[in-house]
C-alpha positions in Angstrom: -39.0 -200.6 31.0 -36.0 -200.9 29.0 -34.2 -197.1 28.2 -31.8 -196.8 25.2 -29.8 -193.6 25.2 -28.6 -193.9 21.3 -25.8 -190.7 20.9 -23.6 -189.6 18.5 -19.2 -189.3 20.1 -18.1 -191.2 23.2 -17.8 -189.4 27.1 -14.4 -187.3 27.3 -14.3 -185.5 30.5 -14.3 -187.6 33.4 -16.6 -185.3 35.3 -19.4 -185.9 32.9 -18.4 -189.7 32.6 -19.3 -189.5 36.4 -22.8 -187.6 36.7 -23.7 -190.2 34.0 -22.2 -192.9 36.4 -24.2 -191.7 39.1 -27.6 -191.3 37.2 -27.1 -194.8 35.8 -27.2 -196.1 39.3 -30.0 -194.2 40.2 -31.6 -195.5 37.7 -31.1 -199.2 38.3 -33.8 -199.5 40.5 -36.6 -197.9 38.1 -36.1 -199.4 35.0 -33.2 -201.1 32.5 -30.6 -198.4 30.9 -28.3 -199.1 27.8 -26.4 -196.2 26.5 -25.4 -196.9 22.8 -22.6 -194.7 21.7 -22.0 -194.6 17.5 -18.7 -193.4 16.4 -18.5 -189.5 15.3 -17.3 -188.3 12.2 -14.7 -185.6 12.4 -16.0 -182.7 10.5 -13.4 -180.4 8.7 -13.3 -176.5 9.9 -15.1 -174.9 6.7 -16.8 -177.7 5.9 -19.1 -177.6 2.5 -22.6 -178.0 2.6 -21.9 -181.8 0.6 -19.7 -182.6 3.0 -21.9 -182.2 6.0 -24.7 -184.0 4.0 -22.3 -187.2 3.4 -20.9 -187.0 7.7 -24.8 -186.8 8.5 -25.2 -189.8 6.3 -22.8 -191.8 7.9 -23.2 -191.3 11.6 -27.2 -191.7 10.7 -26.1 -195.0 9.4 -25.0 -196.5 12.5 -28.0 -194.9 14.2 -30.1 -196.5 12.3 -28.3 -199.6 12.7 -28.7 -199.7 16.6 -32.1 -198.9 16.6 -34.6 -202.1 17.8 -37.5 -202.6 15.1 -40.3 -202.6 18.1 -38.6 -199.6 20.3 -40.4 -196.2 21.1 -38.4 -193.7 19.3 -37.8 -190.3 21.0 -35.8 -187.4 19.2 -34.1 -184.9 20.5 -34.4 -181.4 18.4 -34.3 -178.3 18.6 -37.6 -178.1 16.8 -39.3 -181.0 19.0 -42.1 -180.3 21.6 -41.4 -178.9 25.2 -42.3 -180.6 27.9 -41.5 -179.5 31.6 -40.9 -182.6 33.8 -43.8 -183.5 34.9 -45.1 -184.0 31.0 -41.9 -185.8 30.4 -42.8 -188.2 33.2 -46.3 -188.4 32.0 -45.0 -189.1 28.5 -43.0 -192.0 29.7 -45.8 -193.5 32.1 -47.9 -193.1 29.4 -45.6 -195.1 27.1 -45.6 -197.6 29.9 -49.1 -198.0 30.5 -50.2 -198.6 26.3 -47.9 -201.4 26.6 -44.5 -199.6 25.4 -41.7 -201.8 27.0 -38.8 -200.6 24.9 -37.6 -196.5 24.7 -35.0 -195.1 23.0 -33.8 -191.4 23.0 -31.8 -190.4 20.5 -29.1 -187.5 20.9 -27.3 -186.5 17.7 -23.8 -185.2 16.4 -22.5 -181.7 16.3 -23.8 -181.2 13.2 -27.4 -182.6 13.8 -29.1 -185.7 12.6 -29.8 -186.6 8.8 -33.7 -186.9 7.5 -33.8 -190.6 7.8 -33.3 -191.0 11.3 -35.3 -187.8 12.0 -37.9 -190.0 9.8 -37.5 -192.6 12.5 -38.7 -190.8 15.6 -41.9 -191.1 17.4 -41.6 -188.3 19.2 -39.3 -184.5 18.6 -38.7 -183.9 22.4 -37.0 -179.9 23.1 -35.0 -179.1 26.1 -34.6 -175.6 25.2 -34.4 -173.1 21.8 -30.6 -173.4 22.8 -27.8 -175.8 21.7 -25.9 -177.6 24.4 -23.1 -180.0 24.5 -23.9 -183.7 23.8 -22.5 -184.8 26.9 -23.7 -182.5 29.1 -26.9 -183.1 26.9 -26.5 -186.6 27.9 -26.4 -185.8 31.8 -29.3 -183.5 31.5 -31.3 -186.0 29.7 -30.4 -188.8 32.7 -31.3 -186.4 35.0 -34.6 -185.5 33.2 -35.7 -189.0 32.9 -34.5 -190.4 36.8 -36.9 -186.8 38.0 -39.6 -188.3 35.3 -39.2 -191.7 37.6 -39.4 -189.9 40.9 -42.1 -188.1 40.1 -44.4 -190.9 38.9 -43.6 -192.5 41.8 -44.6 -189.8 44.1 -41.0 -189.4 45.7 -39.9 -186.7 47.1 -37.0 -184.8 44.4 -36.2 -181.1 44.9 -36.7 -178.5 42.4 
């Protein structure tokens, strides 16, 4: 299977640009991993509701644009379903078994993601009621998605 993670602002910190590292080469060996990163918009301090509308609008833009027309589409919101990780492996074997050859999760800005791409998803996924930051998102989501692997395969990971 082919895994997009599609997300909004680049890797700062080198510690998370290395537990991504190391989840990507975990990974290797259970399926094919892209990670698309679309430029953020800087959003001003006290920003008005029309101006977060039109930052929205442009970072959904390029979103949009990186999205493959036959590729699963998985959200990440707030408001998206829960899964603990054995649904979320299920979910993905699942996708894997109806024929699904092409996922893409999708982690958005700081200020969200506009109605269009939300529009695009196949699938709200939840990690929690809380907001975390999107690259420790990204980690947790790597993380999330090599346990979904391990588990499907009946390997041994702790928990």
């Amino acid at each position: 299977m082919k895994i997009t993670i599609l997300t909004v602002g680049k890797m700062k910190e080198k510690f998370y640009r290395d537990a991504v590292g190391e989840y990507e080469k975990r990974l290797s060996r259970y399926c094919k991993l892209d990670i698309v990163e679309v430029a953020d918009e800087k959003t001003p301090e006290r920003a008005s509701e029309a101006e977060r509308q039109k930052i929205l609008e442009k970072e959904g833009e390029r979103i949009l644009a990186n999205i493959r027309e036959n590729t699963y589409v998985i959200i990440l919101a707030i408001d998206g379903k829960m899964l603990d990780s054995v649904e979320l492996s299920k979910k993905i074997s699942g996708l894997a078994v109806s024929g699904v050859s092409d996922l893409t999760f999708i982690i958005g800005g700081s200020l969200g993601l506009c109605d269009e791409v939300m529009k695009r998803g196949d699938f709200l996924l939840s990690f929690s009621p809380m907001t975390f930051p999107h690259q420790l998102m990204r980690v947790i989501l790597l993380e999330q998605i090599y346990r979904s692997y391990r588990i499907a395969n009946h390997e041994p990971y702790h928990k």
